[in-house]
DSSP file (Angstrom, degrees, kcal/mol; ACC not computed):
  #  RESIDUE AA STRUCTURE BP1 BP2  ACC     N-H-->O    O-->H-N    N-H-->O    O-->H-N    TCO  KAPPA ALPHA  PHI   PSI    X-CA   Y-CA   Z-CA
    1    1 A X              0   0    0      0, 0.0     2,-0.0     0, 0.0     0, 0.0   0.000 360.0 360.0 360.0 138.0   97.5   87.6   74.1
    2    2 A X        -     0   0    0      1,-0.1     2,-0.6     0, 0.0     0, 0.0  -0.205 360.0 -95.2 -67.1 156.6   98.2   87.9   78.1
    3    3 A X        -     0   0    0     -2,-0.0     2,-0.4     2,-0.0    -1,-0.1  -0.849  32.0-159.0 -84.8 123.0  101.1   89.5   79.8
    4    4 A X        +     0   0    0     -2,-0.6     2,-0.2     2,-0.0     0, 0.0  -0.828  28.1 130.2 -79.5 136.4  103.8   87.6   80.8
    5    5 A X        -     0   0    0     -2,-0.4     2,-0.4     2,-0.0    58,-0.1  -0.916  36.2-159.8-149.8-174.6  106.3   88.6   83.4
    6    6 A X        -     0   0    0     -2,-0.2     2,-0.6    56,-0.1    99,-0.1  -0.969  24.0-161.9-144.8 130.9  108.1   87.5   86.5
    7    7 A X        -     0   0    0     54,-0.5    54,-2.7    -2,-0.4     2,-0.5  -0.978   2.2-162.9-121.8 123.8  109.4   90.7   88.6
    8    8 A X  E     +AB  60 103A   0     95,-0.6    95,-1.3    -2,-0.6     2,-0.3  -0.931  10.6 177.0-129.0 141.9  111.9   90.1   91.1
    9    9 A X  E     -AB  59 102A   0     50,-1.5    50,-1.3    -2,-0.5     2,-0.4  -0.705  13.2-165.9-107.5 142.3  112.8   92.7   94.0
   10   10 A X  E     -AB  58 101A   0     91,-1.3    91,-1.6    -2,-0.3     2,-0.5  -0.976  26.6-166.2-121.0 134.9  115.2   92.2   96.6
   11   11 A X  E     -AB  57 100A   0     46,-3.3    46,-2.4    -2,-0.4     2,-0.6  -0.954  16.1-157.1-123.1 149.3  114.7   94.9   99.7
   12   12 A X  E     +A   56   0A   0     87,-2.7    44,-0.2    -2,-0.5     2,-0.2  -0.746  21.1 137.3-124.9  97.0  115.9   96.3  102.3
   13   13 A X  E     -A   55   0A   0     42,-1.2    42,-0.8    -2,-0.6     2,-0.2  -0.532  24.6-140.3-125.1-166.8  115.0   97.9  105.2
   14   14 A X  E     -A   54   0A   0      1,-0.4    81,-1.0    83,-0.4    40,-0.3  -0.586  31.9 -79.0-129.7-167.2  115.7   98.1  108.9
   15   15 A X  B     -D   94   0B   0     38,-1.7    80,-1.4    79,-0.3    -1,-0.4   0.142  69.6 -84.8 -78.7-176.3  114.5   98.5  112.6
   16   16 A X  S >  S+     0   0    0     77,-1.2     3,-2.2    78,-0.4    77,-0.1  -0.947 118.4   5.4-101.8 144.3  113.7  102.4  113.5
   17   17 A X  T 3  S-     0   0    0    132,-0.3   134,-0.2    -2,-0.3    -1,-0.1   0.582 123.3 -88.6  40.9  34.6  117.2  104.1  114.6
   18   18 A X  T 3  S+     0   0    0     -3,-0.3    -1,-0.3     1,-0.2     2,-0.2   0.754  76.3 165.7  57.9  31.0  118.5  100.9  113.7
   19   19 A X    <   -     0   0    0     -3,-2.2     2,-2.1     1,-0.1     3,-0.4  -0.487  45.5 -99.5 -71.8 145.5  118.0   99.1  117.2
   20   20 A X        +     0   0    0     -2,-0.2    33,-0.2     1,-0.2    -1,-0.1  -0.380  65.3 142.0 -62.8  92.8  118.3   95.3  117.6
   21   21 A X        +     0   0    0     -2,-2.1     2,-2.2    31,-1.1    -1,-0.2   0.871  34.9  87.1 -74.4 -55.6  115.2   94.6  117.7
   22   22 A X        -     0   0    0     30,-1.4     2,-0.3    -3,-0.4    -1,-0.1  -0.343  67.7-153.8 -42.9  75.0  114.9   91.3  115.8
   23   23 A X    >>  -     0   0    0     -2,-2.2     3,-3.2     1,-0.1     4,-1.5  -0.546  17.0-128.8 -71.4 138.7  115.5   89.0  118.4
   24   24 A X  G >4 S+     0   0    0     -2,-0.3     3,-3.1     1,-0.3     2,-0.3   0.751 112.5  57.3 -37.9 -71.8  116.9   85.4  117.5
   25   25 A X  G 34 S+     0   0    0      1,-0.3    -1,-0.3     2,-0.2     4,-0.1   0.463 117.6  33.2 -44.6 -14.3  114.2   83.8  119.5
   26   26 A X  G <> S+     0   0    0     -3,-3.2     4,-3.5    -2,-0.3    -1,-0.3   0.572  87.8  97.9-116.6 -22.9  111.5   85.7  117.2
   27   27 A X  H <X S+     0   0    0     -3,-3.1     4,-1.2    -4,-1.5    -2,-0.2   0.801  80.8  45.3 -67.1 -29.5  113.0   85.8  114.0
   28   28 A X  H  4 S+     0   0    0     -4,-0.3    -1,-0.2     2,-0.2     5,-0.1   0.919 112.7  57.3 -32.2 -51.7  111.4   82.7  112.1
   29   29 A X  H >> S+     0   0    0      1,-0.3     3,-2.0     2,-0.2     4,-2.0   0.963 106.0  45.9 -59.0 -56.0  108.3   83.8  113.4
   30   30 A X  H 3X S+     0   0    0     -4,-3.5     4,-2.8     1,-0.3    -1,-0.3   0.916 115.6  43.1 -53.8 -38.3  108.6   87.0  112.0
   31   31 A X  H 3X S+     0   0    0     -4,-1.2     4,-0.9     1,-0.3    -1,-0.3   0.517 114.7  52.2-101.2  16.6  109.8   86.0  108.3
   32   32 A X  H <> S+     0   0    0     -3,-2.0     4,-0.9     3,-0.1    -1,-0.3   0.616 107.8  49.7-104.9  -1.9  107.4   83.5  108.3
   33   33 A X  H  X S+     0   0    0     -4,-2.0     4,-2.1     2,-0.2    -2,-0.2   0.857 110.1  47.6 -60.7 -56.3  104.8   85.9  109.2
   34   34 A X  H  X S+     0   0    0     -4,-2.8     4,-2.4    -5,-0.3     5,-0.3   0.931 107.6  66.3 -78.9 -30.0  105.8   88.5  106.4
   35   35 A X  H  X S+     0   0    0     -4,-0.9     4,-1.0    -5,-0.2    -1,-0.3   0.844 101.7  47.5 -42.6 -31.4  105.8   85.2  104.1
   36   36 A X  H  X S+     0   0    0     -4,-0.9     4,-0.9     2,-0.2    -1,-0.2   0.787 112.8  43.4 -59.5 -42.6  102.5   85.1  104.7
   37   37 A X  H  X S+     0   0    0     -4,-2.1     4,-3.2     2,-0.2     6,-0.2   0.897 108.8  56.1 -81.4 -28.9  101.7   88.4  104.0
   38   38 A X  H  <>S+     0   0    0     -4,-2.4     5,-3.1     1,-0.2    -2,-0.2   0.945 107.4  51.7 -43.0 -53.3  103.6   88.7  101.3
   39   39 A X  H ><5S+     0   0    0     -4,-1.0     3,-0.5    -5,-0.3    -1,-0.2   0.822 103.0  59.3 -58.4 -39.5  101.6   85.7  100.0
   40   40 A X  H 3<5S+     0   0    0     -4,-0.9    -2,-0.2     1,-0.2    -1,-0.2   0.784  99.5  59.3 -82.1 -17.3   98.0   87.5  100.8
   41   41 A X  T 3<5S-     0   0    0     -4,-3.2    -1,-0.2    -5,-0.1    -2,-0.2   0.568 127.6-104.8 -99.4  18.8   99.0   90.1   98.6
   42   42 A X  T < 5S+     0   0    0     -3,-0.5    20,-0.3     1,-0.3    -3,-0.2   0.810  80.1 135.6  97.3  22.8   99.4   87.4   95.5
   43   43 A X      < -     0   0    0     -5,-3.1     2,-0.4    -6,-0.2    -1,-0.3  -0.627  52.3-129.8-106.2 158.4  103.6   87.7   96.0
   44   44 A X  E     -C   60   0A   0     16,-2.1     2,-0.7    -2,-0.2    16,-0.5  -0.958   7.8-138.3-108.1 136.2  105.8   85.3   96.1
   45   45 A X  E     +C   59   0A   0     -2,-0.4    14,-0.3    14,-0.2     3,-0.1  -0.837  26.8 166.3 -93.9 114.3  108.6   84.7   98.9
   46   46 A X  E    S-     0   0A   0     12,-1.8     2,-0.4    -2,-0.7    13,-0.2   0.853  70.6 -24.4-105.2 -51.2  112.0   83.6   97.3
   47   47 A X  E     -C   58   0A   0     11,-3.8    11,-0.9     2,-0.0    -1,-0.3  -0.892  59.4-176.2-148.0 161.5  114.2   84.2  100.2
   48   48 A X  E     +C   57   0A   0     -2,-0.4     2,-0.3     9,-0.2     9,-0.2  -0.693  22.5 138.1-168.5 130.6  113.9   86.4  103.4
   49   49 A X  E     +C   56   0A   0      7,-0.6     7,-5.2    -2,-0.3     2,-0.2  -0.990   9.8 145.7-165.9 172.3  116.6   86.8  106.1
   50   50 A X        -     0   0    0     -2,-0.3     2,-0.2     5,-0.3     5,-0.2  -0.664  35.6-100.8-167.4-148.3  118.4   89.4  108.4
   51   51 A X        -     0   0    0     -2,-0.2     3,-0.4     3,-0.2   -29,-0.2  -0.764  57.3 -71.2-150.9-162.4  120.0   90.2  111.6
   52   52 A X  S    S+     0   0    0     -2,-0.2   -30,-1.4     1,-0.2   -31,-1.1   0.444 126.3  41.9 -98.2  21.8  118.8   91.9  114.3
   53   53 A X  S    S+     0   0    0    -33,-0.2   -38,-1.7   -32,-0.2     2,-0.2   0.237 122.2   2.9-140.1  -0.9  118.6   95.4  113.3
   54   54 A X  E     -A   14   0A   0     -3,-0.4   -40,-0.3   -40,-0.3    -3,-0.2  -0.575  58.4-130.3-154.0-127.0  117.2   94.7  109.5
   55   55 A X  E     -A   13   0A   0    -42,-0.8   -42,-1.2    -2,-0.2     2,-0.5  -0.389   3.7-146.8 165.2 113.7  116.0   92.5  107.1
   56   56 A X  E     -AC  12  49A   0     -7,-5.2    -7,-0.6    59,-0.2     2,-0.5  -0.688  17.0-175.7 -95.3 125.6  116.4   91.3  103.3
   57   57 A X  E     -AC  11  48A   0    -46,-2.4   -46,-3.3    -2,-0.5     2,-0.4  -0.960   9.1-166.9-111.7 144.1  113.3   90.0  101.4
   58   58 A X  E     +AC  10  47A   0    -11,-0.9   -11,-3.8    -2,-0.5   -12,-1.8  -0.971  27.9 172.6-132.6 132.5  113.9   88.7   97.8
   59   59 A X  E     -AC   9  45A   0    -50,-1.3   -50,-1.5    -2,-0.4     2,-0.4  -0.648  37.9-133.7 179.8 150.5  110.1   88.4   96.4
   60   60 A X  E     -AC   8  44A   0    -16,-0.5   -16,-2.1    -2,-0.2     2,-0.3  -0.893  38.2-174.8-151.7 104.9  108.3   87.7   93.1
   61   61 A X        -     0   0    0    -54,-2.7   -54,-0.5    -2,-0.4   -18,-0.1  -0.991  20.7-118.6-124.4 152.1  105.4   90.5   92.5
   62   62 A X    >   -     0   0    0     -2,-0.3     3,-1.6   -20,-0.3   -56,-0.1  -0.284  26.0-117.6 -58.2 157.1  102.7   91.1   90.1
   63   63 A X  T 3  S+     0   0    0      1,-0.3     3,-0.2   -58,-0.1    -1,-0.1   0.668 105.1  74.1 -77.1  -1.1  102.6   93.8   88.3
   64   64 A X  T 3  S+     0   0    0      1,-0.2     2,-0.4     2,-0.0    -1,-0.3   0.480  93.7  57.1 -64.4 -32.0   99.4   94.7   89.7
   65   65 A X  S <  S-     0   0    0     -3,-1.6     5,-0.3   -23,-0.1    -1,-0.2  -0.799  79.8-126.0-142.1 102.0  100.9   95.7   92.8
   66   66 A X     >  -     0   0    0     -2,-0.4     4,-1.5    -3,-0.2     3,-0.1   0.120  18.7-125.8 -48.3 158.4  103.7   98.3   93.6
   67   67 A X  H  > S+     0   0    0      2,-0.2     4,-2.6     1,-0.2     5,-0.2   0.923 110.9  51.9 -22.5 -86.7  106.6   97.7   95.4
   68   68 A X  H  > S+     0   0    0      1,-0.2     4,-1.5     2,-0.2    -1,-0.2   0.686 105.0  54.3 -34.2 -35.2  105.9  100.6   97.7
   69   69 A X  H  > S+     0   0    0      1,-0.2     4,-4.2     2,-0.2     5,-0.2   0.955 114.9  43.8 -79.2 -42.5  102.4   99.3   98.5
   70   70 A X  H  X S+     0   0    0     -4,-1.5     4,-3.0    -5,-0.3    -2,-0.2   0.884 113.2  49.6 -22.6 -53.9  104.2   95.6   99.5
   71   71 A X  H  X S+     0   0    0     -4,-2.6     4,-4.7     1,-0.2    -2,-0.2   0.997 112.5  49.1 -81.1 -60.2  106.8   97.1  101.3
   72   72 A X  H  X>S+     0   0    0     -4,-1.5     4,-2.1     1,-0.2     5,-0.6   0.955 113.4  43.7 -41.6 -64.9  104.1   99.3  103.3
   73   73 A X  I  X>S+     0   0    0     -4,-4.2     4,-3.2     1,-0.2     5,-0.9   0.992 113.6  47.7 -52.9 -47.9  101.8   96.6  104.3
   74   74 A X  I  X5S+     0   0    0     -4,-3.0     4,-0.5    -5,-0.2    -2,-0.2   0.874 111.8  50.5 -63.0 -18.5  104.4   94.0  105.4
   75   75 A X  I  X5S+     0   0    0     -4,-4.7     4,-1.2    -3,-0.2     5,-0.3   0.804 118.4  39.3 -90.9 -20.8  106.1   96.6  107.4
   76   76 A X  I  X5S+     0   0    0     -4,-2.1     4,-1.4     2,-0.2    -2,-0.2   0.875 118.2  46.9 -73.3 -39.3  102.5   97.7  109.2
   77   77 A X  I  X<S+     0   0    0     -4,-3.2     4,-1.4    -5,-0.6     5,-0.2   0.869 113.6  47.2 -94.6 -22.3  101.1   94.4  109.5
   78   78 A X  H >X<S+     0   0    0     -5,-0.9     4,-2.3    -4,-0.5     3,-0.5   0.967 112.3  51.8 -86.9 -13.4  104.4   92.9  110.9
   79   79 A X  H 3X S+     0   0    0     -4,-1.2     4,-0.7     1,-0.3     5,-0.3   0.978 107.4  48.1 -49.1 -95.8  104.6   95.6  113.2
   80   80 A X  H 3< S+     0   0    0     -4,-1.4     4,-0.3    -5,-0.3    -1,-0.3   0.689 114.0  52.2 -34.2 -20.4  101.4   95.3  114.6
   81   81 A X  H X< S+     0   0    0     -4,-1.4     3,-1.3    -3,-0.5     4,-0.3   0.906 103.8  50.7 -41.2 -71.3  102.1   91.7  114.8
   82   82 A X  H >< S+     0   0    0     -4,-2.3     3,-4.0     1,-0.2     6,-0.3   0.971 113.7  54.5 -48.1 -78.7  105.5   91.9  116.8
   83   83 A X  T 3< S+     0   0    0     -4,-0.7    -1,-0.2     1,-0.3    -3,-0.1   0.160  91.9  62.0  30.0 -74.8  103.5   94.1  119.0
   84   84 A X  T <  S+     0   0    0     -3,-1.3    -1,-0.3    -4,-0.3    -2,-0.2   0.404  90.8  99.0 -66.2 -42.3  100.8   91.8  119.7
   85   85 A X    X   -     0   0    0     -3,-4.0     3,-0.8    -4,-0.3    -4,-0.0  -0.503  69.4-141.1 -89.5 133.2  103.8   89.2  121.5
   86   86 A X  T 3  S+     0   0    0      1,-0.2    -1,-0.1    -2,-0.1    -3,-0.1   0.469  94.6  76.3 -82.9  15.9  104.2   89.1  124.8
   87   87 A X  T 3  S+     0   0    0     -5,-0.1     2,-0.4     1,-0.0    -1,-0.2   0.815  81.6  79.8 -33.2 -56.9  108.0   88.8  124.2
   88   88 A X    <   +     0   0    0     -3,-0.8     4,-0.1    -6,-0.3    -1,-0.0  -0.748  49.8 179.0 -93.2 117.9  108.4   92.7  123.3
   89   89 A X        +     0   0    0     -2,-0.4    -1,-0.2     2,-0.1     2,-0.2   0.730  63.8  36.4 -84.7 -34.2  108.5   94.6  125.9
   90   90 A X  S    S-     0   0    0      1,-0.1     2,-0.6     0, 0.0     0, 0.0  -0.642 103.0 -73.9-121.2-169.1  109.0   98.0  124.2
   91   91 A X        -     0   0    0     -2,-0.2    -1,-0.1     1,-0.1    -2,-0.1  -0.551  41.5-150.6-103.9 120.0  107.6   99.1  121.1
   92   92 A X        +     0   0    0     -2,-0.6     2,-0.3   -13,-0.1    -9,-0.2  -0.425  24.9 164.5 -90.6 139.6  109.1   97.6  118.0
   93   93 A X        -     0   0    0    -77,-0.1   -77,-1.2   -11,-0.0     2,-0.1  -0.983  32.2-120.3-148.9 158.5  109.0   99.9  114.6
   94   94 A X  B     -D   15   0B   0     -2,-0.3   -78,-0.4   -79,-0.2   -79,-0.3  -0.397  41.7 -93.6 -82.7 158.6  110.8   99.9  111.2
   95   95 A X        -     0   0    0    -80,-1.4    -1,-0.2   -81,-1.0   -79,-0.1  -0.340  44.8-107.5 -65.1 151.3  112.9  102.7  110.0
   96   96 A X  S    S+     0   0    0     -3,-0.1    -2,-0.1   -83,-0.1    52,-0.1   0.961  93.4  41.1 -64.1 -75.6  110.7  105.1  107.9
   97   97 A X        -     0   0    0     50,-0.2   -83,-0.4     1,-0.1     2,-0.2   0.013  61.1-159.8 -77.3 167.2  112.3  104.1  104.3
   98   98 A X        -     0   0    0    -85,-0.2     2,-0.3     2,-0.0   -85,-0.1  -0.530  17.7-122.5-133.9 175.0  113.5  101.2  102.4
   99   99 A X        -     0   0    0     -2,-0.2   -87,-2.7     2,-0.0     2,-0.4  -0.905  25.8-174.5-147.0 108.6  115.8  100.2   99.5
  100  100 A X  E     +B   11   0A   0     -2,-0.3     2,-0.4   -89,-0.2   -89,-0.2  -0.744   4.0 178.6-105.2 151.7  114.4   98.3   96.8
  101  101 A X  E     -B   10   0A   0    -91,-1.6   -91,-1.3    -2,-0.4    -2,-0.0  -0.965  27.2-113.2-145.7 134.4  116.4   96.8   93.7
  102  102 A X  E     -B    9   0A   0     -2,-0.4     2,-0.3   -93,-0.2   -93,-0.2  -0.240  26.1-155.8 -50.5 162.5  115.6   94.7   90.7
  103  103 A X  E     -B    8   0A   0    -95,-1.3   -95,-0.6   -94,-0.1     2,-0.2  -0.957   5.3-142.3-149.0 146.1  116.8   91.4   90.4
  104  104 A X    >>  -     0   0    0     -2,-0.3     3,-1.6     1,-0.1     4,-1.2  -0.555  23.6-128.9 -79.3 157.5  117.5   89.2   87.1
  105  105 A X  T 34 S+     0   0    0      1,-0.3    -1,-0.1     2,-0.2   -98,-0.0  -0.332 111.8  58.4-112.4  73.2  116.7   86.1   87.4
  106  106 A X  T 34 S+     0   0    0     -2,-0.4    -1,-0.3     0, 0.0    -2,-0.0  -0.117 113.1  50.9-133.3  26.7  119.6   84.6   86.3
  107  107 A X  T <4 S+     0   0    0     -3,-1.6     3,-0.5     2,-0.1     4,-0.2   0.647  84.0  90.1-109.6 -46.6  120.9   86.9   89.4
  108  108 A X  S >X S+     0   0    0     -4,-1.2     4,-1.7     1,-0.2     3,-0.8   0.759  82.2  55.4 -51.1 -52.4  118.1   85.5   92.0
  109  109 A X  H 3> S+     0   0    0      1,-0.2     4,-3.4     2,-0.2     5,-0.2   0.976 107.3  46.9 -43.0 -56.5  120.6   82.3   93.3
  110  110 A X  H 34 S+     0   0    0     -3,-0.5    -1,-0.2     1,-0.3    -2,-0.2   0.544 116.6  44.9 -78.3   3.2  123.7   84.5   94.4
  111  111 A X  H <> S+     0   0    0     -3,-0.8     4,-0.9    -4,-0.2    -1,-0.3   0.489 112.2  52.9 -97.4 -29.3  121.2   87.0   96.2
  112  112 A X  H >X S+     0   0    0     -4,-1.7     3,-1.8     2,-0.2     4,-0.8   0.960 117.3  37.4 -67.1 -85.1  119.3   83.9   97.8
  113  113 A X  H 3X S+     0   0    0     -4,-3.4     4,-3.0     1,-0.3     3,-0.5   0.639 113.3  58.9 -75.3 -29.6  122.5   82.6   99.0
  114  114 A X  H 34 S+     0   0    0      1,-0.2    -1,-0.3     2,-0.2    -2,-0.2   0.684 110.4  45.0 -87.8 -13.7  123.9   86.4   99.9
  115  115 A X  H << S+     0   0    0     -3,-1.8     3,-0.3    -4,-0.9    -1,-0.2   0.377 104.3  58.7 -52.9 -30.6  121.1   86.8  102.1
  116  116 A X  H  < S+     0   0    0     -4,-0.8     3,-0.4    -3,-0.5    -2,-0.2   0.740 108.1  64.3 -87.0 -30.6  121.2   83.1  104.0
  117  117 A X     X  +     0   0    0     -4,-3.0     4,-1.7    -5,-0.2     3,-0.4   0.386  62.5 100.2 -97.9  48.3  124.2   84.5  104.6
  118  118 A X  H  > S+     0   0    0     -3,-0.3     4,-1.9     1,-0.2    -1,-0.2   0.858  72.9  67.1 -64.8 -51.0  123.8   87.5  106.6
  119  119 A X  H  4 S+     0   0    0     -3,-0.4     3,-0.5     1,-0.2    -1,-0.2   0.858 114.1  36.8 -17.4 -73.1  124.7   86.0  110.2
  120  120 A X  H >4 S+     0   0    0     -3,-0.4     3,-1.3     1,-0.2    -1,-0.2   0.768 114.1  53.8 -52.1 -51.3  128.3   85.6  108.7
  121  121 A X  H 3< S+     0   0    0     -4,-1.7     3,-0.2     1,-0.3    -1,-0.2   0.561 107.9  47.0 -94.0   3.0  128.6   88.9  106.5
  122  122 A X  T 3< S+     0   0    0     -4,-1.9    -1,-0.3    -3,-0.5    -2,-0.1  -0.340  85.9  89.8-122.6  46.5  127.6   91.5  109.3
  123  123 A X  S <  S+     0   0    0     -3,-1.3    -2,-0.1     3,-0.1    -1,-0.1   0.251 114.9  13.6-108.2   9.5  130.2   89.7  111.8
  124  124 A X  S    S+     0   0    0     -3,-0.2     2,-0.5     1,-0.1    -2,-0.1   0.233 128.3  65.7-153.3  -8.7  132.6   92.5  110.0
  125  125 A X        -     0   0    0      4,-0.0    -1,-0.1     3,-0.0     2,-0.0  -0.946  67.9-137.8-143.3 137.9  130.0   94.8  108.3
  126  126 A X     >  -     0   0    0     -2,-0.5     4,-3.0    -3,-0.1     3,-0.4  -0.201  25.4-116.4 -58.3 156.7  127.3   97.1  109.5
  127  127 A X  H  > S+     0   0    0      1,-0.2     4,-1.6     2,-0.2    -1,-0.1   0.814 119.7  45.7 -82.1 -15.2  124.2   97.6  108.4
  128  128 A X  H  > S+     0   0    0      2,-0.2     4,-1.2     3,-0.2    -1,-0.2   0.738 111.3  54.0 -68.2 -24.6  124.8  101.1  107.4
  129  129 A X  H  > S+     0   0    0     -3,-0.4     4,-3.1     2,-0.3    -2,-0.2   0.906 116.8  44.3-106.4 -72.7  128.2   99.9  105.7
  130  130 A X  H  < S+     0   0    0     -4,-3.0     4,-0.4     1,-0.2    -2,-0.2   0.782 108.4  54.7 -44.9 -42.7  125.8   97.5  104.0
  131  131 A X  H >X S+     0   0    0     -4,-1.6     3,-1.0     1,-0.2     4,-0.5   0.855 113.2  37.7 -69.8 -57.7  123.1   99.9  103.2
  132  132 A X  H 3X S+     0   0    0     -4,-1.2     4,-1.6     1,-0.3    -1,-0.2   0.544 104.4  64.2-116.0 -14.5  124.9  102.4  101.3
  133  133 A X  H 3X S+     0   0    0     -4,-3.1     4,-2.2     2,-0.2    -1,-0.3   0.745 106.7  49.4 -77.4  -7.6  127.3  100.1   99.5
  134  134 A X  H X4 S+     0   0    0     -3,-1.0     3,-1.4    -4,-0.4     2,-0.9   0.763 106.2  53.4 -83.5-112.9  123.9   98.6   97.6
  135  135 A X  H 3<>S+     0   0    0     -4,-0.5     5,-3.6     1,-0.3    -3,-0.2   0.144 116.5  41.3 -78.1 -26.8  122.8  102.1   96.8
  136  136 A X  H ><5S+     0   0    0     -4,-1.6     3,-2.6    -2,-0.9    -1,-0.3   0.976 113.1  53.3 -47.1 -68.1  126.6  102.5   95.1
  137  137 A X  T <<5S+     0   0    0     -4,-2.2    -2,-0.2    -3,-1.4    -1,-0.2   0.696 116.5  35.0 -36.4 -12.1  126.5   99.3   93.7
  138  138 A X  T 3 5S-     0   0    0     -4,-0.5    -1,-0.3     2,-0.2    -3,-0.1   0.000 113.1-114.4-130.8  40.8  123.1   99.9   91.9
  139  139 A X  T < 5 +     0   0    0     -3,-2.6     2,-0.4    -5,-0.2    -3,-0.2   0.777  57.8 154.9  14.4  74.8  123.9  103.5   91.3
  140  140 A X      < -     0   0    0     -5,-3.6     2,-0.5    -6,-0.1    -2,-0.2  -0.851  38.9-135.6-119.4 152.4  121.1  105.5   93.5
  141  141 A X        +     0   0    0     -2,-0.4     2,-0.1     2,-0.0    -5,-0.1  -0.854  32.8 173.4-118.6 127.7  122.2  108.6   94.4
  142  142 A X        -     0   0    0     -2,-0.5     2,-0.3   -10,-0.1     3,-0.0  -0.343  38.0-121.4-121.5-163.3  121.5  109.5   98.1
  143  143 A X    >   -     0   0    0     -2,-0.1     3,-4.1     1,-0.1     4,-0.3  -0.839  28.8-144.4-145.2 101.2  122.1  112.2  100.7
  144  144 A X  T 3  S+     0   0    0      1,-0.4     4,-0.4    -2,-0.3     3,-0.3   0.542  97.9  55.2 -65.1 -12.4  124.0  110.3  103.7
  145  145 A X  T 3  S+     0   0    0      1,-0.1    -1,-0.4     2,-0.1    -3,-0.0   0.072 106.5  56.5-106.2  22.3  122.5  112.3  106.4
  146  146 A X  S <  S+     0   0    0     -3,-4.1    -2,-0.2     3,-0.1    -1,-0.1   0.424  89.8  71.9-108.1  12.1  118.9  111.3  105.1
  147  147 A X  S    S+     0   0    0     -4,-0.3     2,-0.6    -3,-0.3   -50,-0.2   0.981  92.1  39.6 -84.3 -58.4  119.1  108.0  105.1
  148  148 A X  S    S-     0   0    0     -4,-0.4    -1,-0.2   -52,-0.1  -132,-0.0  -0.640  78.4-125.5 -94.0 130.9  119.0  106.7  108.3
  149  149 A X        -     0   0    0     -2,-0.6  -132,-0.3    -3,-0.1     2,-0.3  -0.443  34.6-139.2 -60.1 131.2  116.4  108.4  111.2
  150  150 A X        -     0   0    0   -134,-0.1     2,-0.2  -133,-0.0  -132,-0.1  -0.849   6.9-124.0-105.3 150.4  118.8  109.3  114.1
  151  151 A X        -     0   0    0     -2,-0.3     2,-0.4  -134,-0.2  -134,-0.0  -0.554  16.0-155.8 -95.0 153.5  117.7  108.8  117.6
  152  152 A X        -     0   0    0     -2,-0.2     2,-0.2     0, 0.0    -1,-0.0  -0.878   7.7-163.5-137.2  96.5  117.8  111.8  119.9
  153  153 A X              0   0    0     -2,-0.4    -2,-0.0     1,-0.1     0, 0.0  -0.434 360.0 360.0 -68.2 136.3  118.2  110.7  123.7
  154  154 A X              0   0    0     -2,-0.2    -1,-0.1     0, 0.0     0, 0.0   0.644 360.0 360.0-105.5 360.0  117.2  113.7  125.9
């Protein structure tokens, strides 16, 4: 007998020191770009949307392939992507860490839809606001001056 399962992740990560990066003009390109990679590593892409200073993917993986190792490629290879355009002028990178979370799938709709609506739901909340009210909600226990990399202007 085979294994059955269906694993679903939703994540979250951001720009590095949480700059707008994402520009409207770019942003398709980019999530249809990390659908794609997502896809070469045998994943599925449920939903993926953001603003201009992060990004949610909600993803179907095998069990074959960690979380961590996903998260790590899609964030190199879109990087190196972004990069590559002669749109960005300066040099675009992701914040070192992430937040990954199970998702049930009888769960997977109201996270699709809470994710098309991102536009809407950071017209009153930050992404830091955001970020650390998931890591309540899903009980992770964190240390608020290591989550986000701070920029130091000289």
């Amino acid at each position: 007998m085979g294994a059955y399962t269906k694993l679903t992740y939703h994540v979250i990560f951001g720009t590095k020191h949480r700059r707008p990066s994402i520009r409207e003009q770019l942003r398709e390109r980019l999530y249809e770009y990390i659908g794609g990679t997502i896809r070469e590593l045998n994943g599925h892409l449920i939903q993926i949307g953001g603003v201009e200073d992060h990004l949610h993917i909600l993803t179907n993986l095998t069990p074959a392939r960690a979380v961590s190792d996903m998260i790590r490629d899609v964030k190199a290879n879109a990087s190196r992507w972004m990069n590559q355009l002669p749109q960005v002028k300066s040099q675009f990178e992701w914040q070192k860490g992430y937040a990954e979370f199970t998702v049930s799938h009888s769960n997977v709709p109201s996270v699709q839809a809470y994710i098309q609506k991102q536009r809407q739901h950071h017209r009153t909340t930050t992404f830091e606001e955001e970020y650390i009210a998931f890591l309540r909600r899903h009980d992770v226990e964190f240390k608020r001056e290591w989550l986000f990399e701070e920029e130091h202007l000289a």
